[in-house]
N, C-alpha and C positions, 0 to 999 in steps of 0.2 A: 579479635573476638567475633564469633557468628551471633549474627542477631539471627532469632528464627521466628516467625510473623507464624499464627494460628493459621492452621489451612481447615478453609468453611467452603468447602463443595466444590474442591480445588483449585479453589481462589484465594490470595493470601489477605489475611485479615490483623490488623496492625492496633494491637489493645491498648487500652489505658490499664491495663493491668498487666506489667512486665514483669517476671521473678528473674534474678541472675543467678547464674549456675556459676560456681567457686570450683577450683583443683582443690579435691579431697585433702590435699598435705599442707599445699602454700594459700590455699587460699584466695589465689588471683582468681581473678575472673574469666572464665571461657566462656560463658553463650550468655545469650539474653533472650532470655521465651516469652512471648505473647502468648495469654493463658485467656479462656473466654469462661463466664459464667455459665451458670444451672440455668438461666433464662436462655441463653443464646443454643447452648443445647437445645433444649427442647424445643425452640423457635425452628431450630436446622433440621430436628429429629421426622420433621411433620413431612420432611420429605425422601424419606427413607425409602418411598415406596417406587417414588423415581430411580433411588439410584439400584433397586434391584431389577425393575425395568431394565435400566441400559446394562445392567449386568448379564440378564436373560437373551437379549439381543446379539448377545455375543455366545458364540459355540465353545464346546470345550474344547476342541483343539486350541480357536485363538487363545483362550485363555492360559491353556499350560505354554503355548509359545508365545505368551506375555512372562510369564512366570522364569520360563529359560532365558528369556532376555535380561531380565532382573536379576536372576542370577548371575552372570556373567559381568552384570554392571557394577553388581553391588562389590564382586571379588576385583574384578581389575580396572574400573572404570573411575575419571574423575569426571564426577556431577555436581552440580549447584547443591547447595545448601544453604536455604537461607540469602542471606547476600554474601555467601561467600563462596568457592569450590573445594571440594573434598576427594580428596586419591583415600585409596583403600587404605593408606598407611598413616593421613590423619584423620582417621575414623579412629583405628585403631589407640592409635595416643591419644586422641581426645574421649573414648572411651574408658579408656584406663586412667586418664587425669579427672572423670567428673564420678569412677564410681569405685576408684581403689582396685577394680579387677587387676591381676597381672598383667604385663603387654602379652606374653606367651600365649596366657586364656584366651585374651581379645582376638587375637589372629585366630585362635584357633577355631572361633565362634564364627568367624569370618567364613571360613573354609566350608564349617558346618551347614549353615544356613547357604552358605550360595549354593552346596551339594543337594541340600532338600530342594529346592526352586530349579535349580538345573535338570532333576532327574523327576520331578513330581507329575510328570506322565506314567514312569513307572511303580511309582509311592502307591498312585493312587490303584494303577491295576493289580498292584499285589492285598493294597486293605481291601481292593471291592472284591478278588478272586474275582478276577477278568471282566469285571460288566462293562457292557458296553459305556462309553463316558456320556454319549449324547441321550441316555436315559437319567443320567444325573444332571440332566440341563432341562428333559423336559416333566422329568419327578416321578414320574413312573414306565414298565416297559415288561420285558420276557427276560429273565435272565435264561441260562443254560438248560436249570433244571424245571423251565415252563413256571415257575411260581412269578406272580406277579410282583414288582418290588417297588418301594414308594421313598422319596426323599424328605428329610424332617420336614416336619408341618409349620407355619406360620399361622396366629389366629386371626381367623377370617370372618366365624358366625357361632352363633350359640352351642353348645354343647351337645352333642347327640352321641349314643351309643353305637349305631350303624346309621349310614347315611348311603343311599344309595341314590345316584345320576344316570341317568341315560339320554348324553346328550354328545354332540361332536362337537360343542364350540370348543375350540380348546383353550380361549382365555379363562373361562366358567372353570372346564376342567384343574388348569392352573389353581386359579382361587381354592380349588374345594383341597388340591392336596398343599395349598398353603395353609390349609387352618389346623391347629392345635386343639379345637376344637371337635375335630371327630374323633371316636375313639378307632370304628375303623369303616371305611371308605367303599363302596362297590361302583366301580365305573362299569356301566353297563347293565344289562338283565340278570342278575343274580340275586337269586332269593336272601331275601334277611337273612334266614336261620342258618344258611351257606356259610361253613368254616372252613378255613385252609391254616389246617397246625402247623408248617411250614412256614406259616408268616410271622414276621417279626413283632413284635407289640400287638398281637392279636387278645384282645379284651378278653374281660372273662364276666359272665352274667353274676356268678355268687357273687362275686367280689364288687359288682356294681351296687347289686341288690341289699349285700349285708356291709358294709364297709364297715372296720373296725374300729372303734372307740369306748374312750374310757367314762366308765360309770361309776360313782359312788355315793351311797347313801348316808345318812342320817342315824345315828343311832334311835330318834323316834322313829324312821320308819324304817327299820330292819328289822 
């Protein structure tokens, strides 16, 4: 039976809260999870901003050739699990004994997901239509057709409708296109009133100014 210890910021964490996972049919016992609370989340969560730190630090190349390594591990590699090791083919039966899948489907998921990780260099150049990848690492850049392009926002500061910077620090610049907060962004000397309808989530003033909602009255004052 694999015991499997909570992993807390890739360190393994060993609960006073264990659930056991049962085969679907008989009933035996296969894992034992270490499960962590809503406090210990949120204690871990306050460091989230680290791990996208060391995430950023890393270029997209290493990344997708992290991702092809994993792939190839995941299809034919035996790795630790827990306190125990696992071949591709007791992933598979112990998949299929904790969740009723087929073995057939199991494998066949196997297959699936190592092909997405082994090829998601070129996953990723076909959904971006070829962008550069190290634009997706630093959130904004030139695509093809000269339009400026920006990666989702994380929230960073209050709410504004345009927000314009003219600055080269580029952890500032970072910050600004992490926030959720802006509706849309001008790095650089670009006028406010400056629109590019070419750009994706580009705001719209009525709809700021009037936004829609529901009203009803009173038969006294109607």
């Amino acid at each position: 039976m694999i015991e499997l210890p909570a992993i807390r910021w890739g360190e393994p964490y060993r609960s006073l809260e264990v659930d056991e996972i049962n085969h679907f049919y008989t009933g035996e016992p296969v894992a034992r999870l270490h499960t962590v609370g809503a406090g210990i989340v949120r204690r871990d969560s306050k460091k989230a901003r680290n791990a996208r730190h060391l995430l950023q630090a890393m270029s997209p190349a290493e990344l997708i050739e992290k991702c092809n390594a994993a792939g190839e591990l995941f299809e034919s590699g035996t790795l630790t699990v827990g306190d125990s090791r696992q071949s591709p083919n007791d992933f598979v039966q112990q998949q299929s004994a904790t969740t009723g899948m087929p073995i057939s489907m199991c494998k066949a998921n196997v297959k699936k997901n190592a092909f997405v990780l082994k090829n998601i260099g070129q996953i990723l150049d076909c959904l971006t239509r070829g962008l550069e990848p190290n634009i997706l690492a630093r959130g904004y850049g030139e695509e093809s057709r000269g339009v400026t392009v920006s990666s989702k926002m994380l929230a960073a500061m209050q709410y504004s409708l345009v927000c314009t910077a003219i600055t080269n620090d580029d952890d500032f610049r970072r910050d600004l296109i992490a926030s959720t907060e802006i509706d849309r962004l001008n790095l650089g000397p670009i006028p406010t009133p400056q629109l590019d309808w070419l750009q994706p989530h580009e705001g719209n003033l009525i709809e700021f100014l009037y936004r829609s909602r529901a009203l009803q009255l009173s038969h006294d004052h109607a």
